[in-house]
Structures are given as C-alpha cells and as structure tokens.
C-alpha positions as CSV (number, residue, x, y, z in Angstrom):
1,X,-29.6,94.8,-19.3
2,X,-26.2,94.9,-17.9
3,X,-25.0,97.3,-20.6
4,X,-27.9,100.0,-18.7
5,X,-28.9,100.6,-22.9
6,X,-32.8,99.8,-22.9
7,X,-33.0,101.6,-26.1
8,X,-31.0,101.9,-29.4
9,X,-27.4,100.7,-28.5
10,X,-25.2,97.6,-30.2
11,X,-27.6,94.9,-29.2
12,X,-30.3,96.7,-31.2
13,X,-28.7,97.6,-34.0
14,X,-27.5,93.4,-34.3
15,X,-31.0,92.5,-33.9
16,X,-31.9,95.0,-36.7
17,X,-29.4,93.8,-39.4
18,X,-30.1,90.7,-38.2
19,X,-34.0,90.6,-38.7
20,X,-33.3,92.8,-41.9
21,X,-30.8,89.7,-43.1
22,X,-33.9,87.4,-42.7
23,X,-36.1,89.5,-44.5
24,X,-34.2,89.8,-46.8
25,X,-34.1,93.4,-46.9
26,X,-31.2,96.1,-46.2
27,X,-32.4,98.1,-43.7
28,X,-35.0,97.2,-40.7
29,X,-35.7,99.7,-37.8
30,X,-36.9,98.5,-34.5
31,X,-39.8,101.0,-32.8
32,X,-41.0,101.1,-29.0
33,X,-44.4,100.0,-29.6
34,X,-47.5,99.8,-32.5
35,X,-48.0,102.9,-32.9
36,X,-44.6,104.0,-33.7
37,X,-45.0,101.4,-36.2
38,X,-48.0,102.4,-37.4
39,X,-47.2,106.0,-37.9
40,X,-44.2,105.0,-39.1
41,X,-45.4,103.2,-42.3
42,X,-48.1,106.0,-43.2
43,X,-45.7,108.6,-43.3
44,X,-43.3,106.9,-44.9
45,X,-46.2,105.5,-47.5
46,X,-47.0,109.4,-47.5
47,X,-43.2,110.4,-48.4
48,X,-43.4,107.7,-51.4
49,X,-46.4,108.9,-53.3
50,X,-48.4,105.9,-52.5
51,X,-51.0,107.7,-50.3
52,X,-51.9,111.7,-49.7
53,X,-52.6,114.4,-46.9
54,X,-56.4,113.8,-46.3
55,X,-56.7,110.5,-47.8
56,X,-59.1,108.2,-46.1
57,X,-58.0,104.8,-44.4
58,X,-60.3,102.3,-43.0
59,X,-60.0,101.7,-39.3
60,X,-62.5,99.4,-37.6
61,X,-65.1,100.8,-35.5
62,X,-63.6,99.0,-31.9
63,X,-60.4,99.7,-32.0
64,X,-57.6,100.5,-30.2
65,X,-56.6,104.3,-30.1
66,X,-52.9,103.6,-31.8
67,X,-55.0,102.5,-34.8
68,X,-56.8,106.2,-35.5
69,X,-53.7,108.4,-33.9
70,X,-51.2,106.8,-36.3
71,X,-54.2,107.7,-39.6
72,X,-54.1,111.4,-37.6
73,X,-50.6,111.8,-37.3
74,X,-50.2,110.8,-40.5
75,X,-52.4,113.9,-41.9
76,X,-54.8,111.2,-43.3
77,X,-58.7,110.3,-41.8
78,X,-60.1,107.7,-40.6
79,X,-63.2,106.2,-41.7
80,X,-64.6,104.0,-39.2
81,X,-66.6,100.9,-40.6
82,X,-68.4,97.8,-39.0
83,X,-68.3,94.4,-40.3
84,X,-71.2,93.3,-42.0
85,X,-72.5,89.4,-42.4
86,X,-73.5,90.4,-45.7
C-alpha cells in the first residue's frame, strides 16, 4: 500500500514467480477478478487448439454472470443445463 502500486508492480510480480515456483510451473499471471480468469483460460484454450469459435461449454443454469460472459467473450456458447437426481 505504501508503494501507491494496487496493480502490477514488484510486489506482484514476486507473488507471481513465487506462486508459479509452488506450482511448479514457469510462468503464473495474477488477474483482477474471476472473470478475467475465466476469459483468460478459454482464449488461451482457444489459441492452443484445444477448443473452437462456436464450441459449446456447459454453464449451470443459476449462475453468476462471469460464468456465461467469459464462454461469450471467448467466441464460444453456452449451454445452460440443470442438475438432475437421475
């Protein structure tokens, strides 16, 4: 706080090697909130091959909005599905 960085800055890139150390991983990147996270992983799932523009994911029916705008940002759909006992 004293530094007046709230965002990116020294402390944030420690914390990022450092989580990325315990992972055992070489890169991590920290992200403002769930749906930069979210959007984040789709697009880069998108930019690997792994999934395509207008694939469909699964997104529960009561949700909260992050969950569909990060499938829509992603230029993939949502398919909304409620759980069943059965």
């Amino acid at each position: 706080i004293e530094s007046g960085w709230y965002i990116l800055g020294k402390e944030t890139e420690q914390f990022e090697q450092a989580f990325a150390d315990y992972c055992g991983v070489k890169h991590c990147i920290g992200v403002a909130n769930g749906l930069d996270a979210l959007t984040l992983t789709l697009k880069a799932w998108r930019e690997l091959g792994k999934i395509n523009k207008g694939d469909e994911v699964i997104v529960p029916g009561n949700t909260y909005i992050a969950s569909v705008l990060a499938v829509t940002e992603a230029d993939l759909v949502p398919v909304f599905v409620e759980p069943d006992e059965q």
